[in-house]
N, C-alpha and C positions, 0 to 999 in steps of 0.2 A: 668590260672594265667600267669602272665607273671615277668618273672626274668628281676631283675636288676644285673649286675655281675660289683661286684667291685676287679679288678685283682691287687694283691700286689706281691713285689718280695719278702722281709720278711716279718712275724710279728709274736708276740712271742705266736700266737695261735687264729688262724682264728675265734674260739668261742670267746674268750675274746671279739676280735674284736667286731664280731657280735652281743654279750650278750649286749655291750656299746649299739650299732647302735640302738639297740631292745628297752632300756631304753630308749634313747634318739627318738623314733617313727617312728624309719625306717618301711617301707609298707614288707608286706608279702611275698615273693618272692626275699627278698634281697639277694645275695649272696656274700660270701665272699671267693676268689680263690687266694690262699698264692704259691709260688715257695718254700717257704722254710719255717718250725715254729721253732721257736730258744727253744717255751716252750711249743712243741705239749705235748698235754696230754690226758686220757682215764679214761675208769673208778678208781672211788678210786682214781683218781689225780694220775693215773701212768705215768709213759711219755712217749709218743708217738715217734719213733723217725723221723726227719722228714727233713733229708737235702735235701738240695736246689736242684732240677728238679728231687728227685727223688722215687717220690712220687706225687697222685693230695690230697693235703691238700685243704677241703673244707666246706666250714656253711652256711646254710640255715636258715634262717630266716621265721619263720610262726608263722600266726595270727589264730588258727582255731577256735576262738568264740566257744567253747563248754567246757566243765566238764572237769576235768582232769580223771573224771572217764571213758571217752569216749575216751583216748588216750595212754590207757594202753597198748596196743601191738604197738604202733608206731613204736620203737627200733629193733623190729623185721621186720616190713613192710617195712622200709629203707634197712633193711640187705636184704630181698626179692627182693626190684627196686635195688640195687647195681649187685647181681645175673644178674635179666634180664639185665639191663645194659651192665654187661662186657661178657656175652652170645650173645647179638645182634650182637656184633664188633668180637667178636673172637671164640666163636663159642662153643659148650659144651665142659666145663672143669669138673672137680671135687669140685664143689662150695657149702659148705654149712654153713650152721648157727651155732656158738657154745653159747649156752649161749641167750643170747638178743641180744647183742651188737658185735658180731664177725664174719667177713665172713673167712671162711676157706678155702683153696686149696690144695689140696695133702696134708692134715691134718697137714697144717702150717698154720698161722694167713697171712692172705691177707690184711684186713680189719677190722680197729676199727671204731666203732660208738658210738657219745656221744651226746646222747640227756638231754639237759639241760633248764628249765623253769620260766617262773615266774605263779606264781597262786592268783587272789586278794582272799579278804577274803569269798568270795561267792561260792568259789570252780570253779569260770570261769578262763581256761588260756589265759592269758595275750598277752604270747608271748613262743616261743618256737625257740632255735637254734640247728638244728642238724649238727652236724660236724662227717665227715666222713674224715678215712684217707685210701688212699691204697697207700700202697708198688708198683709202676712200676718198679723201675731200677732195681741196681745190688745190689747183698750181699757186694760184697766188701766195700759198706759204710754200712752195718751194723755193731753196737759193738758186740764185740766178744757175749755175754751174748743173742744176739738175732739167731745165728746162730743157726740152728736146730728148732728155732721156731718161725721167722717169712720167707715169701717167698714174691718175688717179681713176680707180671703178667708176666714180660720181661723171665722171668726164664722158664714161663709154655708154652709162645705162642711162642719164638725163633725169636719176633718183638722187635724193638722201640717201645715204647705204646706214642701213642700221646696222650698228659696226656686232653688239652682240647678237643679234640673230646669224651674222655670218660667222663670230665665232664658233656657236652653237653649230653650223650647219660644218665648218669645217673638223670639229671635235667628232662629228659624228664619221665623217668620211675617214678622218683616222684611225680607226674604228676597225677598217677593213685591209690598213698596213700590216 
């Protein structure tokens, strides 16, 4: 497959974005890469927080022609290619899955995922956007309410995290979904 990468400096939530793009018949492999989401969000419509460079705010766009019965662990397999992903570039960390939708690091939240669909009446999907968010920078822009329980990469690896080389590395491990 090959990505198409549409890079924004805001938008109020790279899914929103995408879910439009998906209705409107964007191809398979679109991708949508935000600096900054003014109304990042997670499960349950929680909100994500998501200021500008720090963090890779990102949605994927897929077409997989099959059942929704056939793509019931997806939410987990994204949390798996994020894993490999940030392992290739920085090397073994303490990275695991909480739940579906959560990568964890030193049993802080790294990473939320939000996979959201359409399905026609046949039980075939439509269309499918996964939006992923990690934490790179620092705490100091976290609100107080997330200290202690979210963490940033930059925190664990003692790097700048070059946010689009980890895009890049994570499009690739989706790759293998």
């Amino acid at each position: 497959m090959n990505y198409n990468i549409i890079k924004l400096e805001t938008v109020d939530s790279t899914n929103n974005y995408a879910k439009q793009l998906a209705k409107n018949g964007a191809e398979s492999g679109t991708v949508i890469v935000a600096d900054e989401q003014t109304a990042g969000r997670g499960q349950f419509d929680r909100r994500f927080h998501s200021p500008k460079a720090q963090g890779l705010y990102m949605s994927v766009i897929l077409r997989p022609q099959s059942l929704v019965s056939d793509i019931q662990s997806l939410t987990t397999a994204v949390g798996c290619s994020v894993i490999r992903a940030i392992r290739s570039i920085y090397g073994e960390l303490d990275l695991q899955i909480k739940g579906v939708n959560d990568v964890m690091l030193g049993g802080k939240k790294l990473c939320g995922i939000l996979t959201e669909s359409s399905v026609s009446s046949d039980g075939t999907v439509e269309w499918i956007v996964i939006g992923i968010g990690i934490n790179t920078g620092c705490t100091d822009d976290f609100p107080p309410e997330l200290h202690g329980i979210a963490t940033p990469l930059s925190e664990h690896t003692g790097m700048t995290i070059n946010r689009m080389q980890l895009c890049k590395s994570v499009l690739i491990e989706l790759l293998t979904v």
